[in-house]
N, C-alpha and C positions, 0 to 999 in steps of 0.2 A: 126362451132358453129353458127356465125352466119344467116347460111340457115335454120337452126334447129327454130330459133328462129322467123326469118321471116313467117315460114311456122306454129309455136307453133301460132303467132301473129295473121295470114290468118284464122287459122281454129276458134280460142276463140273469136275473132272478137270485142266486147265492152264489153266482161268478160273480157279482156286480162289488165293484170295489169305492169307497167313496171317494167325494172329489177333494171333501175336506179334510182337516186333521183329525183324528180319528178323539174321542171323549177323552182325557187324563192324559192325552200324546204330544199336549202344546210344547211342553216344557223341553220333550228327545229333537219333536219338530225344529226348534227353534235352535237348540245345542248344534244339530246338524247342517241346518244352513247357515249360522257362524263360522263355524268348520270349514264348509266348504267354501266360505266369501271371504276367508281370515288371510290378511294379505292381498289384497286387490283396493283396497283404501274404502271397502266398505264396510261400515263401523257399524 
């Protein structure tokens, strides 16, 4: 997986978007998927 990924990264070059959450972004990441799970009984 991740060779696939390394070589997806080589070829898109500064299109290439990451797969993770982006460095200082955990905090928005986390506010947003509350948000969107808020009310489904996932806590």
């Amino acid at each position: 997986m991740g060779q696939m990924v390394y070589i997806g990264k080589q070829l898109k070059d500064k299109e290439w978007k990451s797969l993770n959450i982006p460095r200082g972004k955990s905090e928005e990441y986390l506010k947003q998927i509350h948000a969107k799970y808020k009310g489904r009984g996932m806590n």
